[in-house]
C-alpha positions, 0 to 999 in steps of 0.5 A: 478523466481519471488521473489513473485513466490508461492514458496516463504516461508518467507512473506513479513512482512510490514508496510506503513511507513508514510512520516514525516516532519523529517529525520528518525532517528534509533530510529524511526526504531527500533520499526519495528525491534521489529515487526518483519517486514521485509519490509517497504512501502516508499510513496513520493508524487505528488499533483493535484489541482482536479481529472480533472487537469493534471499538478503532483506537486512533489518534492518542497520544500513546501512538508514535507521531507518524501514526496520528492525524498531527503526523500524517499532516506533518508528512503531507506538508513536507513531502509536498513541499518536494513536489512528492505526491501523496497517498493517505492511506489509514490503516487498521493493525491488530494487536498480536498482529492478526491479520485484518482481513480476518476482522468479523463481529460476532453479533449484529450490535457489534458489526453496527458499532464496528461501522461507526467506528470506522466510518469516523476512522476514515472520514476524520482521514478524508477530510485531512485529505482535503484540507493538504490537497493529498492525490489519492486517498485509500479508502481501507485495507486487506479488510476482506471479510468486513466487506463481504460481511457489509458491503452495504455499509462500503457502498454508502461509505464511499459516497460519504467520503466523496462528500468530504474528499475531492481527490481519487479514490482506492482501496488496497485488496490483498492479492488473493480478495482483488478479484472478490471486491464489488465497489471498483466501479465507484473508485478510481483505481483497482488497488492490489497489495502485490504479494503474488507468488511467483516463483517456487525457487530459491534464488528466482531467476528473472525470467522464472519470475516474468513467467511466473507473472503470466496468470496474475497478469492475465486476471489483473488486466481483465478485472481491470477491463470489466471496471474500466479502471486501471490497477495500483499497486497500494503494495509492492515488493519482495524480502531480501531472503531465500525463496523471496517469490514464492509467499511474498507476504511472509513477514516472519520476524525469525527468518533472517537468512539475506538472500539480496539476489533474490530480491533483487531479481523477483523486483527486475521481474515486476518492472520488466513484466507489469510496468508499463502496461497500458491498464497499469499505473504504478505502485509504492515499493513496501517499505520505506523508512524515513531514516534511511541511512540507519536503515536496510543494509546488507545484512536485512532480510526484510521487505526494505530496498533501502541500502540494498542492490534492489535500490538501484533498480528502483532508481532506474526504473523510476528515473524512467518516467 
């Protein structure tokens, strides 16, 4: 039986658990035992120069300890050591901070080195996956057009990592490329990053975005019937700025107007709308830092609930089950 399977009764109550320059500490952890959350997503990274170059840069020294296999490990164990389960989940970041689902190579030689590169990004992570006994391991993300340009190698690359990995399996699909991904049947779990468009309103109200929910829920549960597999979302959450509904993936550093209301709402809105759906098995809010008293606030208007209202509503929604 899955661990995902729509039997399951306690959700997978996360956080993305973002990758520091230091080791964690249990004071870092003990906030997200106060949360309630049962699962953490831990997210070493891999660099490109640009979304055509094939060559993954991962593990170096020049990277902060959180982003290198020692730091994943490092996370794992402590966060293990709460009774916390864990998503690794490696991920891809461009320089320039292109988007990654936008990675394609411009000759076959390249797209061949590409897959090398990655497939020894991504084995290297499922084995440390293995070896602490992590609960899901996330197999890529957003990385759209290397999976219709490749599906091939996706295919042959899942088998390989279920040779080296005995947990369950996702990927996190972007909201717009979910429906598009051909490997769901071979995985345990429909991975989404979350960032549906709700709500057109400044100050969404939450029945304006339970509403806004109805399309997005509609598709969710029908993709999910087909695979016969439930969703995650691998992301999840809403800025602390005006119009926090309406393109919840805008990650634009200049807008800095707080809108803590909006936030706050468009997260009532998700709990009340998908959670406890039968064909739905939780999510890890975006994003977590792992000093939480520095971080957030009310004067934050990015993605973290930390030190915000939408805190306590996370609280409560995950001291539920």
């Amino acid at each position: 039986m899955l661990l995902g399977c729509a039997t399951q009764k306690t959700k997978i109550n996360g956080v993305s658990f973002v990758a520091s320059r230091d080791q964690v500490e249990q004071r870092n952890v003990e906030p997200l035992v106060g949360l309630h959350a049962n699962f953490a997503s831990v997210m070493p990274f891999g660099f490109l120069r640009s979304k055509d170059n094939p060559n993954i840069i991962y593990n170096t020294e020049r990277q902060w300890f959180g982003e290198t296999r020692a730091g994943a490990r490092q996370y794992i164990e402590v966060l293990k050591s709460n009774e916390i389960s864990i998503m690794l989940k490696p991920q891809i970041w461009i320089w320039q901070g292109e988007f990654t689902g936008y990675i394609t190579m411009k000759t076959e030689d390249d797209w061949q080195t590409l897959e090398s590169s990655y497939r020894k990004f991504i084995l290297d992570f499922a084995q440390l996956a293995e070896e602490t006994g992590v609960e899901i391991f996330c197999i890529g993300t957003e990385l759209e057009q290397f999976i219709m340009n490749r599906p091939e190698f996706w295919t042959s690359l899942i088998d390989e990592v279920r040779q080296v990995y005995t947990g369950q399996l996702t990927y996190a699909a972007n909201w717009d490329e979910y429906k598009r991904v051909p490997f769901w049947s071979q995985l345990d779990y429909i991975g989404i990053d979350a960032y549906f468009p709700v709500s057109d309103s400044q100050t969404p109200s939450v029945a304006e975005a339970r509403d806004g929910w109805q399309n997005w829920k509609s598709e969710m549960q029908d993709v999910s019937s087909a695979a016969d597999r439930p969703v995650v979302f691998t992301e999840y959450g809403y800025r602390s700025m005006d119009y926090s509904g309406k393109e919840p993936w805008n990650s634009d550093w200049t807008i800095s107007k707080v809108n803590l209301q909006a936030q706050t709402q468009t997260t009532q809105a998700l709990f009340q709308e998908i959670w406890e759906e039968d064909w739905f098995s939780g999510g890890f809010v975006w994003k977590w830092f792992i000093n939480h008293q520095e971080s957030g606030g009310p004067d934050n208007a990015q993605f973290t609930p930390q030190n915000k209202p939408v805190e306590a509503v996370i609280r409560e929604q995950y001291s539920r089950n």
